[in-house]
N, C-alpha and C positions, 0 to 999 in steps of 0.2 A: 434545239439542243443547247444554245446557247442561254435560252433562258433556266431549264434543267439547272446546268451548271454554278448558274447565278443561286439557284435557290438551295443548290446542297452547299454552296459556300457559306452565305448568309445563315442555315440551319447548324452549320459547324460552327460558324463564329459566337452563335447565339449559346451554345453548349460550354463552350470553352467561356463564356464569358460569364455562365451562369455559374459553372465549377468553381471559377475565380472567386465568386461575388459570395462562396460556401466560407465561413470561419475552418483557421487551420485545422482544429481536430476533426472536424466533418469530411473533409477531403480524404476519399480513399476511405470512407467510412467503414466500407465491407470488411479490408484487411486487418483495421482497428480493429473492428469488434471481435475478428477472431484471435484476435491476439491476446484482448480484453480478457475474454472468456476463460481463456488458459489458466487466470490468475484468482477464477473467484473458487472460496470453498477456507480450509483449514492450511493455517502455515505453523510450524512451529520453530525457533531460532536452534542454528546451530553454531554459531560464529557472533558475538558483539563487541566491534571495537571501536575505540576513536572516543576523547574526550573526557576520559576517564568513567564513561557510564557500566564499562561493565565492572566497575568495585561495587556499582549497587545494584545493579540489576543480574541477575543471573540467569534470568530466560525468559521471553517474550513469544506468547502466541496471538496469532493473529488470523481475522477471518474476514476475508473480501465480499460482501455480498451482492449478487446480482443487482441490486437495486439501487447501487450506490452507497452505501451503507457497510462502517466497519463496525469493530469490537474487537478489540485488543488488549491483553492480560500479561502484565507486566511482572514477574517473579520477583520478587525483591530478596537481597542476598542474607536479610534478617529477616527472612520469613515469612513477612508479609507479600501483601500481592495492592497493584496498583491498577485500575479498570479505566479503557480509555474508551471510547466512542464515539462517532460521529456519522457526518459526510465525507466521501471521497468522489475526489475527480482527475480524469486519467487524459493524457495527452502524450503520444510517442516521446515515450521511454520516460517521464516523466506523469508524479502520484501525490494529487494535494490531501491532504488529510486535516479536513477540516474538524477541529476537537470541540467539542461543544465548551463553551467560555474559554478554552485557554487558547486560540488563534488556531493558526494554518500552517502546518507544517509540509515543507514540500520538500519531494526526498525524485532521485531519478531511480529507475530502476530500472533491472534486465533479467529475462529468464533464459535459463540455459540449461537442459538437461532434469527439467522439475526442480531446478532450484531457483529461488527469488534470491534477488539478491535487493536491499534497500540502500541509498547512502545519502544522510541528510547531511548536505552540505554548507548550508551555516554553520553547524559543529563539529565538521567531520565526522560525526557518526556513522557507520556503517553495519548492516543488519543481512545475514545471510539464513535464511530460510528452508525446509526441507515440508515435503506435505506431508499433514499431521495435527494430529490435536493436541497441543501442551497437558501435559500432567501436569493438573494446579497440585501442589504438595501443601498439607496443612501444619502452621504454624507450629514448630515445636512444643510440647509441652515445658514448661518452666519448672527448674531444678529446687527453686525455691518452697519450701513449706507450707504450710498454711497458716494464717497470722495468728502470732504468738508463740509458734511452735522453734522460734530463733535456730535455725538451722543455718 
């Protein structure tokens, strides 16, 4: 009996020390990923403040893909449009977005009720989300004539 005892402690000990010895995001792996999952697919912006980014951006959509991997489409308030992509990597409540040559932006975030909320806090940025795929809108046509025609 006694020996028993000895070997379910030593098997407990071994568990909880193998758990330990997991890097934080892996711990509780299970509940992560289904939290993860909730987030991949089409987001489109409904709310951008903080920083003064939204005088030049006017809508941001964005897609989380299964495989670590985003793409994000930036509206810009004159028309054009700004394309981002990369890597991402996720750890409780917290979302790195690794941009291909322009660095790592880490933003935390929270889902509530199917809406993402982002807030990259180096620049107080803040990006609130709703699911959906942005309507890229094309570049206004230009008032201007055709040359020579001095309008």
């Amino acid at each position: 009996m006694k020996r028993n005892s000895f070997l379910l402690l030593i098997t407990l000990l071994c568990f909880s020390i193998a758990a330990d010895a997991l890097p934080p995001g892996k711990r509780h792996a299970g509940r992560e990923l289904m939290r993860v999952k909730e987030l991949f697919g089409d987001w489109k912006s409904t709310n951008i403040s903080g920083d003064g980014l939204w005088l030049v951006v006017s809508d941001i959509g964005l897609n989380l893909g299964e495989h670590g991997t985003f793409y994000a489409t930036a509206m810009m308030n004159d028309g054009g449009k700004k394309i981002f992509k990369g890597d991402y990597y996720m750890d409780k409540g917290k979302i790195r977005l690794d941009l291909d040559e322009k660095g790592d932006f880490i933003c935390y975030y929270t889902l509530k009720d199917d809406k993402l909320n982002l807030h990259f806090t180096k620049h107080d940025v803040r990006v609130q989300f709703e699911r959906g795929k942005l309507e890229v809108k094309q570049k206004p046509a230009s008032s201007v004539g055709a040359p020579g025609m001095h309008f």
